[in-house]
MILUMNU-663791 format. One record per residue (C-alpha): residue number from 1; x, y, z. Coordinates in nm, 2 decimals. Example, Ala and Ser with C-alpha at 12.3 -4.5 7.8 and 13.67 -1.06 7.14 Angstrom:
BEGIN
{resi 1&u 1.23&v -0.45&w 0.78} $
{resi 2&u 1.37&v -0.11&w 0.71} $
***
This chain:
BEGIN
{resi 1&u 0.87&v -15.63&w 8.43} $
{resi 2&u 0.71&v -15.58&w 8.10} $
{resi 3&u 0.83&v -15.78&w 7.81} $
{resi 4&u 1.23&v -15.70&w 7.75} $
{resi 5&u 1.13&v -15.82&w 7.38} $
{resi 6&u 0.84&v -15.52&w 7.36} $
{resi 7&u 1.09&v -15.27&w 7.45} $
{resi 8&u 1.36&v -15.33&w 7.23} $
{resi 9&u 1.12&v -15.34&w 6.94} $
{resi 10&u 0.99&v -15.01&w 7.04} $
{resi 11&u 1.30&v -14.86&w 7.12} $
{resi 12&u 1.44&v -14.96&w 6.76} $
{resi 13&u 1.13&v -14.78&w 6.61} $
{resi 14&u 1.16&v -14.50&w 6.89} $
{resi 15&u 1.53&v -14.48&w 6.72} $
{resi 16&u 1.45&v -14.48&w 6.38} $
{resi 17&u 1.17&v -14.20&w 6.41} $
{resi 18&u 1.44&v -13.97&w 6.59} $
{resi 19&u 1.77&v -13.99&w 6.67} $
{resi 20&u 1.92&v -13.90&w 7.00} $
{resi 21&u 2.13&v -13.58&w 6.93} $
{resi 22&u 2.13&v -13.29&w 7.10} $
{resi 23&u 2.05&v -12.96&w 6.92} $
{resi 24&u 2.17&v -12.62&w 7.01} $
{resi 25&u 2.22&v -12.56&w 7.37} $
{resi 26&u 2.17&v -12.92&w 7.43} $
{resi 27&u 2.48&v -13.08&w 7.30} $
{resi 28&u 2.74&v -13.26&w 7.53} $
{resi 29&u 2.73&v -13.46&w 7.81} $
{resi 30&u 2.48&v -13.37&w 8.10} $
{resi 31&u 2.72&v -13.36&w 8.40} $
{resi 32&u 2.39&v -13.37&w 8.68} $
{resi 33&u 2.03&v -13.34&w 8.64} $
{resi 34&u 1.81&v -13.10&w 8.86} $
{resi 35&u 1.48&v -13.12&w 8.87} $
{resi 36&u 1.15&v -12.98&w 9.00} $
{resi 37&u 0.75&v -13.17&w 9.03} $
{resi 38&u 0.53&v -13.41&w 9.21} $
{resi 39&u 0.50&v -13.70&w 9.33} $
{resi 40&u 0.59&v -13.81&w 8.93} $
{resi 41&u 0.94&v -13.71&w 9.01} $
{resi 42&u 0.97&v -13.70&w 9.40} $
{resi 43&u 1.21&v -13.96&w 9.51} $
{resi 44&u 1.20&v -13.95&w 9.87} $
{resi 45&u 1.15&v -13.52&w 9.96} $
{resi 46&u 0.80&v -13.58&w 10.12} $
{resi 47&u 0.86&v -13.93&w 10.28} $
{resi 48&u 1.16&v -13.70&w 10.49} $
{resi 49&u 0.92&v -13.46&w 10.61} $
{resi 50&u 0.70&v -13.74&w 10.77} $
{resi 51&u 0.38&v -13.51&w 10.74} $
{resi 52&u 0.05&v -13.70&w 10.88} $
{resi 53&u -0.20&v -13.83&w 10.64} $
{resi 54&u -0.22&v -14.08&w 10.33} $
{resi 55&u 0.08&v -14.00&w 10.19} $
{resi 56&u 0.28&v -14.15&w 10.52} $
{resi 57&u 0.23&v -14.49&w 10.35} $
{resi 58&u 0.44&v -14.41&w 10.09} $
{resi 59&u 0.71&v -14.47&w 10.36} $
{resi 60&u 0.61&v -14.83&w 10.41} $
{resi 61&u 0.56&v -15.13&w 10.21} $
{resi 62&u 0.39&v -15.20&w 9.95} $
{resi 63&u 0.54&v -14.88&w 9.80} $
{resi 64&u 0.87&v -14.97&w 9.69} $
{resi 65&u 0.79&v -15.36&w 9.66} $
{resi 66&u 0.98&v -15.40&w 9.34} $
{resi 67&u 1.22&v -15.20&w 9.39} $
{resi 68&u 1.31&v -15.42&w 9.73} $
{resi 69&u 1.26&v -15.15&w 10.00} $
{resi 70&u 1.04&v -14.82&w 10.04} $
{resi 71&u 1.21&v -14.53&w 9.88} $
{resi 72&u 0.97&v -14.28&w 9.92} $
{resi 73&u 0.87&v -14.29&w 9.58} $
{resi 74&u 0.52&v -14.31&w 9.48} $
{resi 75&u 0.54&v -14.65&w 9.33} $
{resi 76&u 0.62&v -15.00&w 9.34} $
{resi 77&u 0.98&v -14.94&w 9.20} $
{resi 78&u 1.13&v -14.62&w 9.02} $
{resi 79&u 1.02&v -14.32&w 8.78} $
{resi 80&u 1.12&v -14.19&w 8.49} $
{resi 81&u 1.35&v -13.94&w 8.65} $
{resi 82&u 1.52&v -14.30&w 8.79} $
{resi 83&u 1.53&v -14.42&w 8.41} $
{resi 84&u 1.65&v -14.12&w 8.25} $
{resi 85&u 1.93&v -14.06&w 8.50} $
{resi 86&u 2.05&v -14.43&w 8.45} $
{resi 87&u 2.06&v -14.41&w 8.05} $
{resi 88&u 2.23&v -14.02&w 8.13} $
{resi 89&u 2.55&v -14.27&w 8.30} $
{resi 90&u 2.45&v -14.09&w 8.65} $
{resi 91&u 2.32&v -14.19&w 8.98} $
{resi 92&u 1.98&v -14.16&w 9.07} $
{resi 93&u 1.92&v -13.87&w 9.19} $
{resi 94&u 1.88&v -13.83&w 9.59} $
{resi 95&u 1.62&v -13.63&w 9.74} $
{resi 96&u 1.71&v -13.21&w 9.85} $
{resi 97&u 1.62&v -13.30&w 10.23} $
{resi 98&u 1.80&v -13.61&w 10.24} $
{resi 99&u 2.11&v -13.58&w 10.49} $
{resi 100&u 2.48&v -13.72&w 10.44} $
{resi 101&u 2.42&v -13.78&w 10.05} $
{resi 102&u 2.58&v -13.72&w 9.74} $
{resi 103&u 2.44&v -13.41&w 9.53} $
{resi 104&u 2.74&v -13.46&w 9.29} $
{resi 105&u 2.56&v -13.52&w 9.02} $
{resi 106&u 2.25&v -13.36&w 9.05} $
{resi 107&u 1.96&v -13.29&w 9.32} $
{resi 108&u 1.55&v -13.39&w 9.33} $
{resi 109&u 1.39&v -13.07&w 9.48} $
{resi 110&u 1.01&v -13.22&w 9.33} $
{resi 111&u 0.74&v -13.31&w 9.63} $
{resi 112&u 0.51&v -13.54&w 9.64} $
{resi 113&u 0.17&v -13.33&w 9.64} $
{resi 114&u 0.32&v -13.01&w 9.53} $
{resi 115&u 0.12&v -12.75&w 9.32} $
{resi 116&u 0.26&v -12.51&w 9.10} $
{resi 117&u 0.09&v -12.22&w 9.24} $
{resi 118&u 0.16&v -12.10&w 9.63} $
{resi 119&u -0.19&v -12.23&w 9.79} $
{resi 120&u -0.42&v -11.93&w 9.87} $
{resi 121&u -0.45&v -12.09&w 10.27} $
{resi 122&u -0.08&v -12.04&w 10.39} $
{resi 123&u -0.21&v -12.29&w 10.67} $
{resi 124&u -0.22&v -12.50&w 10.44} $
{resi 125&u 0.15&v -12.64&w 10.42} $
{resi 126&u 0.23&v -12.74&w 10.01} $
{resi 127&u 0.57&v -12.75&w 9.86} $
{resi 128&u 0.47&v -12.54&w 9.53} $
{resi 129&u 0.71&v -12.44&w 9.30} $
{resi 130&u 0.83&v -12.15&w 9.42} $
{resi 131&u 0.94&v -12.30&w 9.72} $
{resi 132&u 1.11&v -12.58&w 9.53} $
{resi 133&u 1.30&v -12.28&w 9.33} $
{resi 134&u 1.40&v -12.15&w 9.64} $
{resi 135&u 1.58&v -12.41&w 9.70} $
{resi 136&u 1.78&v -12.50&w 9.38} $
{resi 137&u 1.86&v -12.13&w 9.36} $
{resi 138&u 1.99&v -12.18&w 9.77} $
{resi 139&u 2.16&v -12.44&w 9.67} $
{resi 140&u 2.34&v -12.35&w 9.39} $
{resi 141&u 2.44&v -12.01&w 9.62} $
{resi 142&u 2.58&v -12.23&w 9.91} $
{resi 143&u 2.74&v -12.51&w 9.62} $
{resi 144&u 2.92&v -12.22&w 9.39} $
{resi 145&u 3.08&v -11.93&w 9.47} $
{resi 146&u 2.95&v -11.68&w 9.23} $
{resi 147&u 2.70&v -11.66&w 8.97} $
{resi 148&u 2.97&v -11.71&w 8.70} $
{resi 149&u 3.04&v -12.08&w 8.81} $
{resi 150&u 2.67&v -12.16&w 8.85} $
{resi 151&u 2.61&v -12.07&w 8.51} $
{resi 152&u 2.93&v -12.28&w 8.41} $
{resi 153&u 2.73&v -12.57&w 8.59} $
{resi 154&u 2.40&v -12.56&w 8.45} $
{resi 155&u 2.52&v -12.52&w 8.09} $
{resi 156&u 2.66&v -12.92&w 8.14} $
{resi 157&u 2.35&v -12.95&w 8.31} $
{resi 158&u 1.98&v -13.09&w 8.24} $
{resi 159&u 1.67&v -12.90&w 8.43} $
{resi 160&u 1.33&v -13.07&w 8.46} $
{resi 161&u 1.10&v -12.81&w 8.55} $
{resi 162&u 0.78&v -13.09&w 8.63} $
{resi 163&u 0.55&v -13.22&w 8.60} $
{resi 164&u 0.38&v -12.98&w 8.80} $
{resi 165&u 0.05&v -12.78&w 8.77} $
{resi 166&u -0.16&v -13.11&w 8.78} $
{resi 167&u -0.22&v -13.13&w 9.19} $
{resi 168&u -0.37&v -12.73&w 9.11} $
{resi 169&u -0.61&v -12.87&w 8.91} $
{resi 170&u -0.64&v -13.23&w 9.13} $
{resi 171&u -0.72&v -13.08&w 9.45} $
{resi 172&u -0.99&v -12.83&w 9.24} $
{resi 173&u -1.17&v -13.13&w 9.10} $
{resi 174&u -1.15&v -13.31&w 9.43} $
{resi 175&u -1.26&v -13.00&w 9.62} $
{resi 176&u -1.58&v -13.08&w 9.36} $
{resi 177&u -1.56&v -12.76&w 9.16} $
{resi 178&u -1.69&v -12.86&w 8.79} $
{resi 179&u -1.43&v -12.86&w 8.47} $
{resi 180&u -1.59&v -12.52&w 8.37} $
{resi 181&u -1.42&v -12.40&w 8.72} $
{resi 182&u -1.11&v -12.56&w 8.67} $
{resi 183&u -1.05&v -12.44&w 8.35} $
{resi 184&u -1.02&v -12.11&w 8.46} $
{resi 185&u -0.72&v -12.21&w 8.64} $
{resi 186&u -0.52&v -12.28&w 8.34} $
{resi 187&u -0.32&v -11.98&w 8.23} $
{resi 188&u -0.26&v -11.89&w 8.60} $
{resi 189&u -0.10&v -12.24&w 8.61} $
{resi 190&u 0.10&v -12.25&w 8.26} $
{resi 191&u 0.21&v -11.87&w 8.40} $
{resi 192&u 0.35&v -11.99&w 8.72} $
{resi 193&u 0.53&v -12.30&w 8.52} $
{resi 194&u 0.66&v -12.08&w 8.26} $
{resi 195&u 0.77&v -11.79&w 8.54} $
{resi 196&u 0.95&v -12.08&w 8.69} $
{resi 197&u 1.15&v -12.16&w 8.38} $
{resi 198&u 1.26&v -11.84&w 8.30} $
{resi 199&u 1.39&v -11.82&w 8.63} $
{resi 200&u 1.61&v -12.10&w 8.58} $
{resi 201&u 1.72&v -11.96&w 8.18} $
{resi 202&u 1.82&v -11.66&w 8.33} $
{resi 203&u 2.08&v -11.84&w 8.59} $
{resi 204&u 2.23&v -11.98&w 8.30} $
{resi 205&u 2.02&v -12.35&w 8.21} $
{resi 206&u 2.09&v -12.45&w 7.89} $
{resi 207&u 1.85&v -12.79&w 7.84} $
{resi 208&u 1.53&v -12.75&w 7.97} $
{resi 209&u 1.24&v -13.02&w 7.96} $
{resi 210&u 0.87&v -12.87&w 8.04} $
{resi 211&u 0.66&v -13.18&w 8.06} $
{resi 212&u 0.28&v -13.15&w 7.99} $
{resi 213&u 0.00&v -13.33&w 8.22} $
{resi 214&u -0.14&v -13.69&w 8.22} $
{resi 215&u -0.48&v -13.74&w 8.04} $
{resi 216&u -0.64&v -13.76&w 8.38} $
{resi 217&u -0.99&v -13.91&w 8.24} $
{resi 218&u -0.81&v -14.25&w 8.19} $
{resi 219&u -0.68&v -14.28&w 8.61} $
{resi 220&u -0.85&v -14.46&w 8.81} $
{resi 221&u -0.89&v -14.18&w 9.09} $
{resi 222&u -1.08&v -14.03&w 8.82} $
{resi 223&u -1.25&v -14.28&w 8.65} $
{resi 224&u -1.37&v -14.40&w 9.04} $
{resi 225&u -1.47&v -14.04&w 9.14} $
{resi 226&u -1.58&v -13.90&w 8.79} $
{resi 227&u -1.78&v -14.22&w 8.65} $
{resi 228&u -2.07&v -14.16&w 8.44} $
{resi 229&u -2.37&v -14.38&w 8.34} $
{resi 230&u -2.33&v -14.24&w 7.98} $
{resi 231&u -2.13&v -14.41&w 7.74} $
{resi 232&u -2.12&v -14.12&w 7.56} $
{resi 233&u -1.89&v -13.99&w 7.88} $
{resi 234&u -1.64&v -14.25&w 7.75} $
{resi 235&u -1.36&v -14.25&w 7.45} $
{resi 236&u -1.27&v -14.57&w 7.23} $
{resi 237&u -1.02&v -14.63&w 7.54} $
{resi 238&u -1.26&v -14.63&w 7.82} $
{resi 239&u -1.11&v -14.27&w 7.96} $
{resi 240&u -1.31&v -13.99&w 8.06} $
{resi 241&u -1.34&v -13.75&w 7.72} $
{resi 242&u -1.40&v -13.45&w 7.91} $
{resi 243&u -1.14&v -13.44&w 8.19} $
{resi 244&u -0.90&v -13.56&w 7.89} $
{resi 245&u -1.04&v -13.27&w 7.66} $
{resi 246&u -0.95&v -13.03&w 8.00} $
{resi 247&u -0.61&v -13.19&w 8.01} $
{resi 248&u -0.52&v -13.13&w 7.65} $
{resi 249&u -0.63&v -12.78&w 7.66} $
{resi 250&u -0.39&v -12.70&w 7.99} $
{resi 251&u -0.10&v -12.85&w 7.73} $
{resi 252&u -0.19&v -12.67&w 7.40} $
{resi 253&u -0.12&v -12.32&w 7.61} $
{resi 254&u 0.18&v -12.45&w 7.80} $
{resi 255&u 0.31&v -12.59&w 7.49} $
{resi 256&u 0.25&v -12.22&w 7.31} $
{resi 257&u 0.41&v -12.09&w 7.58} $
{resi 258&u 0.73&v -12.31&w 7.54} $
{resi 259&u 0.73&v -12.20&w 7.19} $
{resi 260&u 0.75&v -11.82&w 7.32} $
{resi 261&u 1.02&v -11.93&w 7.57} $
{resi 262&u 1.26&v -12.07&w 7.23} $
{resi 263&u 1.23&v -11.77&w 7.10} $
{resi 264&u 1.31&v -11.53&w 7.44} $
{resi 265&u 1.64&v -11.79&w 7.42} $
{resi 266&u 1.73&v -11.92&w 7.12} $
{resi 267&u 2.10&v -12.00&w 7.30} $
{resi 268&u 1.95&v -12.30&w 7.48} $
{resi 269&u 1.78&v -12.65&w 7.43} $
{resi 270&u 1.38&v -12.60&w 7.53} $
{resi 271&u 1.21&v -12.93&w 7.47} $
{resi 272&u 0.82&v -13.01&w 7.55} $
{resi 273&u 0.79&v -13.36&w 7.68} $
{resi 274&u 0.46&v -13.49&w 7.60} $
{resi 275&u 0.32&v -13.71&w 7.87} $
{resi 276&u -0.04&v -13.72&w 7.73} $
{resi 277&u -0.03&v -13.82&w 7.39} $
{resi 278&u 0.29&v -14.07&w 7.51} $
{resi 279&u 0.03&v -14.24&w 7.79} $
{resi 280&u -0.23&v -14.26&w 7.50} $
{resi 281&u 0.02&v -14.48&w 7.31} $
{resi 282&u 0.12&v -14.69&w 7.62} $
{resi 283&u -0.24&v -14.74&w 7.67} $
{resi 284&u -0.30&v -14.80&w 7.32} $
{resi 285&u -0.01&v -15.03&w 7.31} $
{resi 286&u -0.06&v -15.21&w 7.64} $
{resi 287&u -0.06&v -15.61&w 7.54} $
{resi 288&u 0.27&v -15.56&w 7.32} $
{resi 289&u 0.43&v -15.38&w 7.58} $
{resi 290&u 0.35&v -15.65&w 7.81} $
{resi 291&u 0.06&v -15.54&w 8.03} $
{resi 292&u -0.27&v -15.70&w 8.07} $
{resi 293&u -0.50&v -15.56&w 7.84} $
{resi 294&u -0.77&v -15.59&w 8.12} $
{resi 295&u -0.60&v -15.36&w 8.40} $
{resi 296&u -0.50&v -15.10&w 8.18} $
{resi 297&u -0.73&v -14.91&w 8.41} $
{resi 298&u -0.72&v -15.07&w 8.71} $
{resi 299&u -0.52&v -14.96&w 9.03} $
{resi 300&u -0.22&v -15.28&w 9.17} $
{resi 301&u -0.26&v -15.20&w 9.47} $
{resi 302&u -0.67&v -15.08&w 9.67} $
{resi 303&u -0.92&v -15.19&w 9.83} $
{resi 304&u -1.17&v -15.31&w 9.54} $
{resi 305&u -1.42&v -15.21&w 9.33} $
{resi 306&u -1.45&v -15.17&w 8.94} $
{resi 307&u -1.07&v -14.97&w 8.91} $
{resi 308&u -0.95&v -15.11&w 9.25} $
{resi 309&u -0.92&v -14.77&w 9.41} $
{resi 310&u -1.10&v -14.62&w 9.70} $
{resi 311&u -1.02&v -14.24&w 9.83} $
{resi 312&u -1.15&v -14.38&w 10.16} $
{resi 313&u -0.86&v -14.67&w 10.16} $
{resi 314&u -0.55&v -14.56&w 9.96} $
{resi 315&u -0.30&v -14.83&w 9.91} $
{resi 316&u -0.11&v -14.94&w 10.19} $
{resi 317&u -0.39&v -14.88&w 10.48} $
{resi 318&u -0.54&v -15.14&w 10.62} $
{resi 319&u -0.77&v -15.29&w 10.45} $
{resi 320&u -0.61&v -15.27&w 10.08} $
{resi 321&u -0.35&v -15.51&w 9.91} $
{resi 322&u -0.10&v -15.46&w 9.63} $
{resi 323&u -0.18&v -15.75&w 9.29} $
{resi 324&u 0.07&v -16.02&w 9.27} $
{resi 325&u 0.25&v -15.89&w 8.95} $
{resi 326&u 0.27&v -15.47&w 8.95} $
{resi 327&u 0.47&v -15.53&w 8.62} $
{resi 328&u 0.08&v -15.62&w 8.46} $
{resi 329&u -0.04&v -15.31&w 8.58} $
{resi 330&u -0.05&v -14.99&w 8.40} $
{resi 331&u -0.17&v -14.79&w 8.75} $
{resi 332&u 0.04&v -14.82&w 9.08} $
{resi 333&u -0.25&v -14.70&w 9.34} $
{resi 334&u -0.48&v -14.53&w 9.15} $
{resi 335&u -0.35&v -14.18&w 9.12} $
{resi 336&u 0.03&v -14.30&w 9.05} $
{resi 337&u 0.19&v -14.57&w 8.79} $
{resi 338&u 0.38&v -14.83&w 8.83} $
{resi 339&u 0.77&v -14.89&w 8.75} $
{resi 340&u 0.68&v -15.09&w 8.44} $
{resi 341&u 0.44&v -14.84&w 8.30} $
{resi 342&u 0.68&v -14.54&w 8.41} $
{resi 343&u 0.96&v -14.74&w 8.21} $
{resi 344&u 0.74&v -14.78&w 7.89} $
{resi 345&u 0.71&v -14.39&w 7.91} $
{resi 346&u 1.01&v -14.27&w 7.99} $
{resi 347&u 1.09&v -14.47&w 7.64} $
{resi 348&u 0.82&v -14.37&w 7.46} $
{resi 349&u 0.94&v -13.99&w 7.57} $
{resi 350&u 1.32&v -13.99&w 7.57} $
{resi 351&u 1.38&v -14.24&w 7.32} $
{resi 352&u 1.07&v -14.19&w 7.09} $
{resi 353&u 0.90&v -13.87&w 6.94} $
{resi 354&u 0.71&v -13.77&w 7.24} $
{resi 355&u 1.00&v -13.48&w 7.36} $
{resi 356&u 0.95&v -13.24&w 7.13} $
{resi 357&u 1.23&v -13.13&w 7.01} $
{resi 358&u 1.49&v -13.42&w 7.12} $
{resi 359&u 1.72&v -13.22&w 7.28} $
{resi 360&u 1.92&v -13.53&w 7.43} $
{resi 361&u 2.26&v -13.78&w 7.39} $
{resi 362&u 2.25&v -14.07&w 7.56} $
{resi 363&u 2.59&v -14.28&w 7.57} $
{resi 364&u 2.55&v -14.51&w 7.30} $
{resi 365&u 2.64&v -14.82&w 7.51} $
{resi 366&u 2.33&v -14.76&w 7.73} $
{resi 367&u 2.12&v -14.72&w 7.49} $
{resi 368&u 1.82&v -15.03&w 7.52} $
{resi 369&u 1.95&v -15.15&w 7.90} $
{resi 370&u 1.77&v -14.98&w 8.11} $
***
């Protein structure tokens, strides 16, 4: 774990930038958390579908080292949807296709590879998000018995619609279509997100968190597939400046579009929560937050080379082994983070400046123990 020491010292500035009060529609307690995403958020959906290919070692060891046990999260340990339920008072939050579990207090419909637009080759099986809002609207149709009571539940409710909309644009570069390409991508993507949300305002949500995307130039996948002999490729923080420049462009119109959405309905709590600028200042703040300023870009767990990560061998195949301290470690396996660095933003977020607006109240006693 990174340094408890760090964390309380940026917690108390988080705290004294921005309060924790909930404004408009957000104020109360949150009585269950729903949300929708990726493998940032999944915590266990695609490990009980048991498809074939790399992500079936997400159901074995080392994923879930820290944590004791494989979860089916994409990590050594937890995510910030782990961390923000715990400082909510409420249970983590089990998986849609889990069997014989408690959805009391909330349900995790994200998957692990999931794109927000339906793929254009129906062979080609993805959980995007229309599918996942199929299933929180099934499931709030088989929980409730009308529409009255479902809107009675989401209004004591918080809705994470992502991250999503950042597999779109991973399997594009991977598929080796240039930024250019993938650019073009971007308002169909931010349309399909923003769709999504309205959806979910319109059965009665009344705090809503649209997270942005990653700077992607600074992962190891990328920095590995991506890598440049120009320095002049490279920012002051050894990330990739195009593929960070593509990233930031994909969260100026989402977060224009969030804007629109306050104003469609002003009744409820819309907050943007910034995951690129809040990674920036993890990265920037690495050694104080207790990671080793020398693997801020370099994958725990692969099979070697400069960033530890090889698309031939993902962690967890033969050939690869996990570092002896993930809590070091900024990057998990090159594509996800690890529980440390997913703590550290999931402060810098939801106890700092980076959800825009803070929409959130957290119970004052768990305030700084997570």
């Amino acid at each position: 774990m990174a340094s408890s020491a760090a964390f309380l010292l940026l917690v108390a500035a988080a705290l004294h930038v921005c309060c924790c009060r909930g404004q408009g529609g957000g104020e109360g307690a949150v009585a269950a958390i729903y949300s929708l995403g990726d493998s940032i958020t999944d915590t266990g959906n695609l490990a009980k579908e048991a498809p074939p290919g790399a992500f079936e070692t997400i159901k074995h060891l080392p994923y879930g080292v820290t944590f004791g046990r494989p979860t089916g999260r994409c990590s050594d340990g937890l995510l910030m949807i782990d961390f923000l339920a715990q400082d909510m008072g409420l249970p983590f939050l089990n998986p849609y296709l889990a069997k014989n579990t408690s959805f009391d207090h909330g349900v995790n419909f994200a998957v692990a590879g999931a794109t927000a637009m339906d793929p254009d080759d129906q062979s080609n099986r993805t959980f995007s998000l229309k599918l996942q809002l199929r299933w929180f609207k099934d499931f709030m149709k088989s929980t409730f018995d009308t529409d009255e009571e479902i809107r009675k539940r989401l209004q004591s409710s918080l809705v994470l619609v992502g991250e999503i909309g950042g597999n779109d644009y991973n399997y594009a570069f991977f598929g080796n279509k240039s930024v250019s390409e993938v650019e073009k991508l971007i308002p169909a993507v931010v349309h399909t997100i923003i769709d999504a949300t309205k959806e979910v305002l319109d059965m009665g949500a009344s705090r809503v968190i649209v997270p942005g995307n990653f700077p992607i130039g600074c992962f190891p996948s990328y920095l590995t597939a991506m890598a440049s002999p120009e320095q002049s490729a490279y920012d002051s923080a050894g990330c990739l400046n195009d593929l960070n420049l593509f990233a930031a462009k994909h969260n100026a119109q989402l977060q224009r579009a969030v804007a629109g959405l306050r104003e469609s309905y002003p009744d409820a709590a819309i907050a943007y929560a910034d995951y690129f600028n809040s990674f920036l200042g993890l990265l920037k703040g690495a050694t104080a937050l207790g990671f080793d300023e020398n693997s801020t870009h370099t994958a725990c767990c692969g099979a070697g080379g400069r960033y530890n990560y090889d698309e031939r061998r993902m962690c967890g195949v033969e050939g690869t082994a996990a570092c002896a301290d993930p809590s070091a470690y900024v990057s998990w396996d090159g594509i996800h983070m690890t529980q440390a660095a997913y703590k550290a933003m999931f402060r810098l977020i939801y106890h700092g400046r980076y959800l825009q607006p803070q929409i959130l109240s957290f119970p004052e006693e768990k305030n700084g123990q997570t």
